[in-house]
N, C-alpha and C positions, 0 to 999 in steps of 0.2 A: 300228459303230452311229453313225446320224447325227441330230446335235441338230438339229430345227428351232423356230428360235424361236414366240415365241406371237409370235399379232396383234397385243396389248394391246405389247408389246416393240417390233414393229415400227413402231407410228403416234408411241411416245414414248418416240425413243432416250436412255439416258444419258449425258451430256456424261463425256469419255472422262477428264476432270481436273477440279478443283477453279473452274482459269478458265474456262472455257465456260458456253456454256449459260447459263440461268437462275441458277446461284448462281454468276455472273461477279461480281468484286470489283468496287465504282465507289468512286476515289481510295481513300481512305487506311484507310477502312472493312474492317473482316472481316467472311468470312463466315459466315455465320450458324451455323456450328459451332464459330468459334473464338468470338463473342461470347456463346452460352453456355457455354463453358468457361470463357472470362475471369471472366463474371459468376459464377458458381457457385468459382473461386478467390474472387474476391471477398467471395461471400458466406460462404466457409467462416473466408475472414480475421474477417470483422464477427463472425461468428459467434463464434472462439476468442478476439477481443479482448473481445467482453462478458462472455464467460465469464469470465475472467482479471478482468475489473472485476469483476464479483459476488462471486467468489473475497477477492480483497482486500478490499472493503467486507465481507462476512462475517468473515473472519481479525480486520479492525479492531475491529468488533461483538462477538466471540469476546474478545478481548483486552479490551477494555473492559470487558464482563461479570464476566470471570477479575477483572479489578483490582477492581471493587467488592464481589465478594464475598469477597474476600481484605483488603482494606482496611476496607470498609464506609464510604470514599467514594465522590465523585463523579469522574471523571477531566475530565470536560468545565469545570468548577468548578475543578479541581487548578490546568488551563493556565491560567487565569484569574488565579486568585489565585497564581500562580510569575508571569505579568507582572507584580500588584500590585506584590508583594516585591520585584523587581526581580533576581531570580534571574539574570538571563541575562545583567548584569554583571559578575561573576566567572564564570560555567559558559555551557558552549554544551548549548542544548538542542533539539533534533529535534522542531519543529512549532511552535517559540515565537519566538513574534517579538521585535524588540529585536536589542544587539550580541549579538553573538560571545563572551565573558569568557574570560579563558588564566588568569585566578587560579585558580581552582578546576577541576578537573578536568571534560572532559565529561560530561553525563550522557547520553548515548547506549546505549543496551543495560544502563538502570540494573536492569531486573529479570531480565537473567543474571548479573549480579554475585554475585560471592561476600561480599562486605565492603561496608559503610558506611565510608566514609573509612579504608580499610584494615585497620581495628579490630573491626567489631563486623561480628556474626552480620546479613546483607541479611533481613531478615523487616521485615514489616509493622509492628508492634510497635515495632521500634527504628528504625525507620527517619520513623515517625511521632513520636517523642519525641526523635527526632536534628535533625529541623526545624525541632522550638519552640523547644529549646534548646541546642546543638551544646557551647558552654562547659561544660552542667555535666556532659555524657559524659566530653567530653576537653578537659582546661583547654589546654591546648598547641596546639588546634587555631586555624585563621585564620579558618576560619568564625564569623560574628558571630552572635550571637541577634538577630533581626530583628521579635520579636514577634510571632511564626507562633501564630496559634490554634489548639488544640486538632481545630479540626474543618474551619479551613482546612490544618492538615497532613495529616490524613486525604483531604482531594481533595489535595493535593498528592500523597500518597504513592500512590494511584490512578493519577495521570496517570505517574508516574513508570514504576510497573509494567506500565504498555503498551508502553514501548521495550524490547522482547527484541531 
């Protein structure tokens, strides 16, 4: 059996490769199948990176929320008044500006903790009356009483409860 081509075939051969013809490369340009491939990688990257930001901006959002209704502070207020106090002279803390402090321990992942300065039950509760006054918990401790208000420990202890 023998093929004969159509007419339409005849008058508009296809270029037998990629360089020829009409979709011939000029410099350093691709052809116009790889630049929407490129573009469409491209696009699928912008695409899984916004994702991934929304993600984290919601988890942050999520985490915030969790601390103030667990706390019945403010956490944005917490970071705030933990610069006032000067916190971040003896403890290093994740998202507060100021030194670095090696006296006190990080507080990094302070709301997977198990323990308030090793001692006491990590709850809301103690952790809020652990900041006004650290002395009258545990006399032995180096932690000073700094004159933490009542309702600036509560945003303190807020802010705290978002580092898991």
């Amino acid at each position: 059996m023998k093929v004969h081509p159509s007419p339409a075939a005849s008058r508009h051969p296809l270029p037998a490769s990629r360089g020829e013809g009409r979709h011939r490369r000029v410099g350093l340009l691709p052809a116009c199948g790889e630049k929407v491939a490129l573009s469409g990688a491209k696009g699928r990257m912008r695409g899984l990176i916004f994702t991934l930001l929304l993600l984290l901006v919601a988890c942050g959002r999520e985490q915030k929320q969790q601390a103030r209704l667990s706390t019945g502070g403010d956490p944005d207020r917490g970071k705030v008044a933990i610069e006032k106090y000067g916190c971040t002279a003896c403890h290093s803390i994740p998202g507060v500006p100021g030194p670095k402090g090696a006296v006190g321990p990080p507080l990094d992942h302070m709301a997977s903790r198990q323990y308030i300065a090793g001692k006491f039950a990590n709850n809301p509760e103690t952790m809020i009356r652990w900041l006004q006054d650290p002395p009258a918990m545990d006399k032995e401790t180096a932690m000073p009483a700094m004159g933490v208000t009542e309702a600036d420990s509560r945003d303190m202890t807020a802010f705290l409860y978002t580092l898991k």
